[in-house]
N, C-alpha and C positions, 0 to 999 in steps of 0.2 A: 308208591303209595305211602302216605303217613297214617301215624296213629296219635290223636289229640289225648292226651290223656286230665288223671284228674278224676276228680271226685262232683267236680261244678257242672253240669249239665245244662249249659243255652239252650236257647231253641235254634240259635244255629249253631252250633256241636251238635244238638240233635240230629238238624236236615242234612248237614253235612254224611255224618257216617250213615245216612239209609241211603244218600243218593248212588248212583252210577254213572252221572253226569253230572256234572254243575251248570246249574246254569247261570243267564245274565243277570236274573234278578234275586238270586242267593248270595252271588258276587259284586253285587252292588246294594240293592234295597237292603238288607238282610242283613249282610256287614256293616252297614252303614251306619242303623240302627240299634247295634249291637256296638259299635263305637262310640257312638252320639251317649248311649245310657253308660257307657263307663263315663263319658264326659262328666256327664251328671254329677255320678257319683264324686269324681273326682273337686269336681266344685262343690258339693258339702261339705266332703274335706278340709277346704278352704277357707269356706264361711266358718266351720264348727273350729277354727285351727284361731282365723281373727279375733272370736267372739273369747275363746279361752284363754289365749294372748291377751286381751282387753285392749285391739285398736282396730282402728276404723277400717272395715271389710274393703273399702273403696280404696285403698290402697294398695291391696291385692290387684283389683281390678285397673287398675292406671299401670301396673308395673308390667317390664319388658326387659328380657333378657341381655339388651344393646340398647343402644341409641335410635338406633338405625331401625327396629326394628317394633313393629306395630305390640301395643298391650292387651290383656289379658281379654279384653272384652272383647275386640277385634276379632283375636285369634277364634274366638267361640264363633263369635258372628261369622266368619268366614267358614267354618268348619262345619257350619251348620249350612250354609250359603252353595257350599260346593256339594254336602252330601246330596241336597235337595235339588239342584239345578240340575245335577249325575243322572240321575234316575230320571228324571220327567223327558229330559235330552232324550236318551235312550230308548223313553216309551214314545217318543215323537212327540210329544206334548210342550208347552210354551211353560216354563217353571214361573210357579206363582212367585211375585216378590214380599219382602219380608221388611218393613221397618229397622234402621239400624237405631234405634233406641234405647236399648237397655244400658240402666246404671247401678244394676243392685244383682249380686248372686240368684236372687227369687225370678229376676227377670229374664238373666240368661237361663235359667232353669226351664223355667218358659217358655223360651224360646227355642231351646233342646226338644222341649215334649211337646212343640207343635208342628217343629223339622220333620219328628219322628212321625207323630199323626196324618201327616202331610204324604210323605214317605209310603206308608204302609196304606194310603186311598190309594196308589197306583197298583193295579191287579198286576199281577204277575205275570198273564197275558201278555200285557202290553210292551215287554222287553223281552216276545217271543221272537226271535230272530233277529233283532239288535247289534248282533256282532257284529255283522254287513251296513247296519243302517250308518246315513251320513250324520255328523255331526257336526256343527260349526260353534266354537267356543268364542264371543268378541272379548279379547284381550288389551284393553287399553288403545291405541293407535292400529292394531291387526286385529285380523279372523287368523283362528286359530282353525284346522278341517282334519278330522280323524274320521274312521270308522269305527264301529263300536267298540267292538272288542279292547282294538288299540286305545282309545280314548280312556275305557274304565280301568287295562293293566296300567297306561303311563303315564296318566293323567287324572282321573277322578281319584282314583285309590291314594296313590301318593300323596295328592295335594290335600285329600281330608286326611289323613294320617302324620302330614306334615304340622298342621295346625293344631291337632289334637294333643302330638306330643309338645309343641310348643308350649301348647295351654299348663301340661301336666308339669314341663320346667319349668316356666315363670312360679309356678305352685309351688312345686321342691327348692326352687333354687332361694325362693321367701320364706323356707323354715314349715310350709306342710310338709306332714308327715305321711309322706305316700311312697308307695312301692310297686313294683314289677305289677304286680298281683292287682294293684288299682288300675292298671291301664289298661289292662288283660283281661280283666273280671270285676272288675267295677267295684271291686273290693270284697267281694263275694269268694269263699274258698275253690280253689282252681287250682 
């Protein structure tokens, strides 16, 4: 058993230490959410880092750690794309789609707090026994087929966790000034 420590109290560190079980949709909706609004924060960071610097925020948002490798907008879009698809999958439901539009901080922000909105309409219910449920992911040229469980330890959790901290490099790696504690706690003491 762990102990979360810390002075910062979520609501999930709350639900966490009263449970006795975890379930699927503390471990998915819940974290999700609780990722998605560090995101958040971590991109005002970024806006508030441009606007102080005195250049253009969309710079930020175009930049990418490689060549190879998709920008800032993307990463959110996706991150937001996978929390939300995770959960609906899981509750047996069709995930709503989302416009890949955004070209300004205000609009991925937006788009974060409507993942999240989105997110927290599916009752908790509905990822009652989930672990077992079938899941099929289309991945480009294949179907990808887990069970729940499996799906949210190796596959949902990862791949939004992937893109989040993506998001928060491309940020650091351009000169915001961000830390442990912003990825963790959204900048909030923790």
């Amino acid at each position: 058993m762990f102990h979360l420590r810390g002075t910062h109290t979520s609501p999930l560190r709350t639900r966490l230490r009263s449970m006795n079980k975890i379930s699927m949709h503390v471990m998915s909706a819940e974290l999700f959410c609780n990722t998605l609004g560090n995101l958040s924060a971590i991109l005002d960071k970024g806006l508030a880092s441009a606007t102080t610097r005195k250049f253009d925020p969309g710079v930020l948002l175009a930049s990418r750690l490689a060549p190879d490798m998709l920008p800032l907008t993307r990463q959110v879009q996706i991150a937001c794309d996978i929390a939300k698809n995770s959960v609906a999958r899981l509750a047996g439901q069709e995930p709503r789609r989302f416009e890949d539009n955004e070209t300004s901080f205000e609009q991925l922000r937006a788009r974060i707090a409507g993942t999240v909105d989105y997110i927290k309409s599916i009752p908790a219910s509905a990822l009652e026994g989930s672990e077992t449920r079938d899941i099929t992911v289309p991945a480009r040229e294949r179907t990808l087929e887990f069970k729940g469980l499996e799906y949210l330890q190796t596959w949902a959790i990862p791949n939004v966790l992937f893109h989040v901290t993506t998001s928060y490099n491309i940020l650091r790696h351009n000169g915001v000034e961000l830390g442990k504690r912003d990825f963790i706690a959204g900048g909030s003491p923790g």
